[in-house]
C-alpha positions in Angstrom: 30.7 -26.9 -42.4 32.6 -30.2 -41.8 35.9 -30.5 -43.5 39.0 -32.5 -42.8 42.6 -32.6 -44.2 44.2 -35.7 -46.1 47.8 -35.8 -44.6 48.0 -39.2 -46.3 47.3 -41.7 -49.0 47.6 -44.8 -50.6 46.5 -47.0 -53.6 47.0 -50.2 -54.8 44.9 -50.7 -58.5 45.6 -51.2 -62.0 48.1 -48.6 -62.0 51.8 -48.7 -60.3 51.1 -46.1 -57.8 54.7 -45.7 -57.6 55.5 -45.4 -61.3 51.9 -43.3 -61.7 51.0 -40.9 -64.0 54.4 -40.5 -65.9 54.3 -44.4 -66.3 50.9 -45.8 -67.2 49.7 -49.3 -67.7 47.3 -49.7 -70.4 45.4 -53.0 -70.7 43.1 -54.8 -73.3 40.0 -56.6 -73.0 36.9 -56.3 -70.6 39.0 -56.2 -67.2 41.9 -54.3 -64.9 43.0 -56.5 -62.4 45.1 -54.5 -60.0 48.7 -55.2 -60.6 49.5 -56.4 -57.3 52.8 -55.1 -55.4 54.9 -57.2 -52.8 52.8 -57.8 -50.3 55.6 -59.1 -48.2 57.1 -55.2 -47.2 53.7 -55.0 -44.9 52.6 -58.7 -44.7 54.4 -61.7 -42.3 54.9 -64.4 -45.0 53.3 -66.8 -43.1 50.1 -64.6 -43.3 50.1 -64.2 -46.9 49.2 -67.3 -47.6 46.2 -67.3 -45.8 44.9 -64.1 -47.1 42.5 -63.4 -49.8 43.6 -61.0 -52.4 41.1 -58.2 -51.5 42.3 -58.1 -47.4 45.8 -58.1 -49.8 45.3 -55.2 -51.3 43.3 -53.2 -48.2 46.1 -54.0 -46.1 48.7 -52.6 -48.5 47.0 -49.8 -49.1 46.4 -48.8 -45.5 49.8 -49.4 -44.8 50.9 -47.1 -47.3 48.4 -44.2 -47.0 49.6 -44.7 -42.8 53.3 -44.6 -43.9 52.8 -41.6 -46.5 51.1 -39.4 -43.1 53.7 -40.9 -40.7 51.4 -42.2 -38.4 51.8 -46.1 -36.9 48.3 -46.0 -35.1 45.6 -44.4 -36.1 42.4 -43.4 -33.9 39.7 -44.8 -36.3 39.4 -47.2 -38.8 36.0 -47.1 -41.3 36.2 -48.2 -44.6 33.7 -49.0 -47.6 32.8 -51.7 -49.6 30.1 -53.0 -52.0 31.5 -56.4 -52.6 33.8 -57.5 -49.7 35.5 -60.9 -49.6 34.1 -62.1 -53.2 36.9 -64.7 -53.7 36.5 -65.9 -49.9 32.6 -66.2 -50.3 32.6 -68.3 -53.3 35.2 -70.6 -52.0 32.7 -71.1 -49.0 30.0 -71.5 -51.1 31.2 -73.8 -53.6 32.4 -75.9 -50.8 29.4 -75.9 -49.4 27.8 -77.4 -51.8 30.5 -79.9 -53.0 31.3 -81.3 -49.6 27.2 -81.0 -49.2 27.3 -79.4 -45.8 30.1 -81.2 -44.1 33.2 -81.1 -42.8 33.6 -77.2 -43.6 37.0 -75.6 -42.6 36.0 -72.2 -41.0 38.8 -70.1 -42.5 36.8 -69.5 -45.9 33.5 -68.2 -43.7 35.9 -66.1 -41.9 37.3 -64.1 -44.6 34.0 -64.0 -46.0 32.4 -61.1 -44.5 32.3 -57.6 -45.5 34.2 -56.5 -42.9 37.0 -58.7 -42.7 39.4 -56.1 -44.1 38.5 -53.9 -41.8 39.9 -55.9 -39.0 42.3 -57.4 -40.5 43.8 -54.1 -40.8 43.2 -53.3 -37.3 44.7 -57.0 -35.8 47.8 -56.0 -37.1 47.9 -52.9 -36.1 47.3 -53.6 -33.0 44.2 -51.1 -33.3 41.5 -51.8 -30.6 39.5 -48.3 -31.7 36.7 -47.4 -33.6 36.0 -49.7 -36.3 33.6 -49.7 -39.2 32.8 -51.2 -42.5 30.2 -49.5 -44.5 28.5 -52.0 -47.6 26.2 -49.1 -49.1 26.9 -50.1 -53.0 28.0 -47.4 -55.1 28.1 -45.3 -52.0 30.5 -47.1 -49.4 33.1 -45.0 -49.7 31.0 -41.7 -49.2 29.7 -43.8 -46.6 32.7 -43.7 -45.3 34.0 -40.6 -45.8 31.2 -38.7 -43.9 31.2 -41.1 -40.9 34.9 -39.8 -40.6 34.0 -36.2 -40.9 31.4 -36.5 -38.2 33.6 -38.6 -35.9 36.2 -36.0 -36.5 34.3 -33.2 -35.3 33.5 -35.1 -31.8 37.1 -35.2 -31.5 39.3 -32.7 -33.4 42.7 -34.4 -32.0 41.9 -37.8 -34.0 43.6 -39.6 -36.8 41.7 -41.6 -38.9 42.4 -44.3 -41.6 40.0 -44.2 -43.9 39.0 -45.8 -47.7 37.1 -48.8 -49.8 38.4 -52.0 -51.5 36.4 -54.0 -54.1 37.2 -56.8 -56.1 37.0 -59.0 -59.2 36.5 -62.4 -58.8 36.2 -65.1 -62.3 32.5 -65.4 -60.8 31.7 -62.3 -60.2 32.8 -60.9 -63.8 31.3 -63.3 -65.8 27.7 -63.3 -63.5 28.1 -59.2 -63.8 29.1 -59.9 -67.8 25.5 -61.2 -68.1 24.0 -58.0 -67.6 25.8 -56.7 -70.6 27.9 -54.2 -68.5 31.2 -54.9 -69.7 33.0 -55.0 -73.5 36.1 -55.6 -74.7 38.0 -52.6 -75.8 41.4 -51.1 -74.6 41.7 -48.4 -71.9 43.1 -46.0 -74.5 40.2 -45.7 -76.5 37.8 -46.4 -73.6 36.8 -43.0 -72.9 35.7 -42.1 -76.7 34.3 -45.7 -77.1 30.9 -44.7 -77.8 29.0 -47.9 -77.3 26.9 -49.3 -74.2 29.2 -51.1 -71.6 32.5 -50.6 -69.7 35.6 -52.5 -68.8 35.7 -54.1 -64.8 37.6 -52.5 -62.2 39.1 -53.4 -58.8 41.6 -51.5 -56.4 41.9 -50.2 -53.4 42.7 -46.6 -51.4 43.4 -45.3 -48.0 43.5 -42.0 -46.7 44.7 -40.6 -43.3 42.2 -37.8 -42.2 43.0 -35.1 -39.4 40.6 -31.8 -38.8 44.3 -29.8 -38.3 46.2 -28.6 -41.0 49.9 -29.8 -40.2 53.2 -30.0 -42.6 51.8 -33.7 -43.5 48.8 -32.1 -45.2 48.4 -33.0 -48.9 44.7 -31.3 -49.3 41.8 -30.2 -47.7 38.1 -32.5 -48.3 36.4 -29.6 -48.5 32.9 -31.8 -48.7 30.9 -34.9 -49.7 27.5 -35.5 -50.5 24.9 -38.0 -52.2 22.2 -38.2 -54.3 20.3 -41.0 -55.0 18.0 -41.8 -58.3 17.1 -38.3 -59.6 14.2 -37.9 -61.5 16.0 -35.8 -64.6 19.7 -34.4 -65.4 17.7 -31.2 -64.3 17.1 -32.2 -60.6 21.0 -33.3 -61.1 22.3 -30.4 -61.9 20.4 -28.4 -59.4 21.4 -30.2 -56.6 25.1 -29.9 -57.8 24.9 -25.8 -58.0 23.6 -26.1 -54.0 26.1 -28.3 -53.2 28.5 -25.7 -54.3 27.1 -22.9 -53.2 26.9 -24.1 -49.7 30.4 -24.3 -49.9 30.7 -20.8 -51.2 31.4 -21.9 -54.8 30.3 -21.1 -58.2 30.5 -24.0 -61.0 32.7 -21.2 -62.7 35.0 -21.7 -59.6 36.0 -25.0 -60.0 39.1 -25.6 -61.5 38.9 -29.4 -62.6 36.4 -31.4 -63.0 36.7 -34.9 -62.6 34.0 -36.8 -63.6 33.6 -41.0 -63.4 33.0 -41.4 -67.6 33.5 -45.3 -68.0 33.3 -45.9 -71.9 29.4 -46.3 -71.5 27.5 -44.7 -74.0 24.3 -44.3 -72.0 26.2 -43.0 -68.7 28.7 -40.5 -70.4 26.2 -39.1 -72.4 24.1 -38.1 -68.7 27.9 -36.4 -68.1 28.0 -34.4 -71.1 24.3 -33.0 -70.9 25.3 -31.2 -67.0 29.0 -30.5 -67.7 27.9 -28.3 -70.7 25.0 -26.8 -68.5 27.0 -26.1 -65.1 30.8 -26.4 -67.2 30.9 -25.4 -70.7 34.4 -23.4 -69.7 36.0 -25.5 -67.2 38.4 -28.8 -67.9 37.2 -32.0 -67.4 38.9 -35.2 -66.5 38.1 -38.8 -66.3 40.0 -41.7 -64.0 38.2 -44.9 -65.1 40.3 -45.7 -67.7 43.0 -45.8 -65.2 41.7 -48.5 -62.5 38.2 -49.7 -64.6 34.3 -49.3 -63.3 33.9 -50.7 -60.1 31.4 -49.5 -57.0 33.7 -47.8 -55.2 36.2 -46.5 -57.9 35.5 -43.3 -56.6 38.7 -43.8 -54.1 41.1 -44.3 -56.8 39.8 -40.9 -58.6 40.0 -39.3 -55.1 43.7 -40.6 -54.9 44.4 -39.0 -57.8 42.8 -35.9 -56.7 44.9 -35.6 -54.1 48.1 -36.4 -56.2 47.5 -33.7 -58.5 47.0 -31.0 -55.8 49.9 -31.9 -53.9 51.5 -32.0 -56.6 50.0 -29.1 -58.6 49.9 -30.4 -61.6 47.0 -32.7 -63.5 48.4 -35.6 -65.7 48.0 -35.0 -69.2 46.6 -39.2 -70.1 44.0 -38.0 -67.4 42.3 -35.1 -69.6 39.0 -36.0 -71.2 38.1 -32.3 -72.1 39.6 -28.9 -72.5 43.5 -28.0 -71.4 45.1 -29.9 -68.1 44.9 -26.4 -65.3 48.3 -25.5 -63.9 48.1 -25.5 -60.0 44.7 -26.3 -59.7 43.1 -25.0 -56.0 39.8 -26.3 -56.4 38.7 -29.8 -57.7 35.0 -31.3 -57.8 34.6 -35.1 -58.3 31.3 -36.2 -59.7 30.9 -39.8 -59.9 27.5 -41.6 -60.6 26.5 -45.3 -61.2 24.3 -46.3 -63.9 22.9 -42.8 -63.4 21.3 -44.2 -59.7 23.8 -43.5 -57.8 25.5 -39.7 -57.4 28.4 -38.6 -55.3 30.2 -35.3 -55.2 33.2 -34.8 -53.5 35.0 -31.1 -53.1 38.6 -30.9 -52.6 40.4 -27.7 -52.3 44.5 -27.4 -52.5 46.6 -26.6 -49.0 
């Protein structure tokens, strides 16, 4: 059984990671932009103003989740994204269109690809290892996250930096807004909402992984896995019971759950149907009205995670169901995407 140890972290989203969860930003309306730190501690001014926000916030991140492990270089970069550059690519494209083909500055084409963060990170870190993006949708950061388990166990000695970044861009929400996805509400009364649609997310997290539990270790990821489009909450819930019990686990073992519930009638309601099959004793939380719905929002609940194990203690504005546990040792994230898309991901405390 593959496992690795998170002996660092860091997030930059809606939330003030720093001021996070005793200080809580609530927002209103039908989007969370991430509330963006100074870039300028990790970023060469002259830099900055060349880079779009989402390389912005993946370098920040990284640089914090490296700083947090107190590691400068790390043996492996691979990180997830659905969207990539969004700002970057419609810059190109509009131009492309409005200059009709001509006279096109490269920059925008540049920073357009998916995995321009990726090396961006790496260029100034002077990192000439390993180096992969992974653009699986909803899945990009478990993408990610077993690519690192596997290239850990090549190579138990190795540091990696791994974690996703997605954006919103003024395009992107209001082509996205079309498919009736989002609604305007407030992030307190998200959760309980009741009605179809969600608000729009964007962040971004990094995590150093090692295979050897040190001082720096914050938790141990335990395992992830995927499921993609099962036929009924049945086949769901099944799979979730083996993905436990491969790990030696019960559902009754779990001390939190934390689930991805986004304010979306049709979605929570697939939440509620398993948790009271597989949990009807065990607490359940919910992170997306902390950082929004987004296809790799996962990370920021996996920060989180993290936080309250290290920490041993859940915060209380993160509780959707039942009592917050005190010194929780055992935390299952279950995250799906318009009921498509289903990633588990098993933490257990140090």
């Amino acid at each position: 059984m593959m496992k690795a140890y998170i002996q660092g972290t860091g997030s930059i989203s809606a939330q003030d990671s720093n001021a996070f969860p005793t200080g809580i930003r609530e927002y209103e309306g039908n989007r969370l932009p991430v509330a963006d730190p100074d870039y300028k501690q990790w970023i060469d001014i002259k830099q900055i103003r060349r880079m779009g926000r989402v390389i912005k916030m993946g370098v920040g991140a990284s640089h914090i989740s490296l700083q947090d492990a107190g590691i400068t270089l790390p043996d492996a970069i691979i990180m997830g994204t659905a969207y990539g550059c969004l700002a970057d690519t419609g810059v190109f494209l509009n131009k492309l269109v409005t200059q009709r083909e001509d006279m096109l500055t490269p920059t925008a084409f540049i920073q357009s690809t998916h995995n321009t963060v990726g090396g961006q990170i790496a260029l100034m870190l002077g990192c000439h290892a390993y180096n992969n993006t992974f653009v699986h949708g909803a899945f990009s950061l478990e993408n990610a996250l077993q690519d690192s388990l596997l290239f850990l166990h090549e190579d138990p000695s190795r540091k990696i930096l791994a974690g996703a970044v997605d954006e919103i861009t003024d395009y992107s929400h209001s082509i996205l807004s079309r498919f009736g996805l989002y609604k305007n509400t407030s992030t307190a009364a998200l959760l309980h909402s009741g009605t179809p649609g969600t608000m729009a997310g964007e962040g971004a997290a990094f995590f150093v992984l090692g295979a050897e539990k040190n001082e720096q270790s914050k938790a141990e990821l335990a395992g992830v896995e995927m499921l993609y489009k099962p036929s009924s909450a049945d086949e769901t819930a099944m799979h979730i019971q083996r993905f436990l019990q491969r790990h030696g686990l019960k559902p009754a073992d779990i001390d939190l759950l934390i689930t991805g519930r986004n304010g979306d009638a049709k979605g929570d309601a697939y939440y509620g149907v398993i948790e009271q099959q597989l949990f009807p004793q065990q607490p359940v939380a919910a992170f997306k009205h902390f950082c929004g719905e987004y296809p790799t929002a996962a990370a920021f609940g996996l920060w989180m995670a993290v936080k309250a194990l290290q920490n041993g203690q859940v915060p209380a504005a993160a509780m959707f169901k039942g009592e917050a546990p005190e010194q929780p040792r055992t935390i299952l994230i279950w995250n799906h995407q318009h009921t498509t898309h289903h990633a588990l991901i098993l933490l257990k405390a140090c």
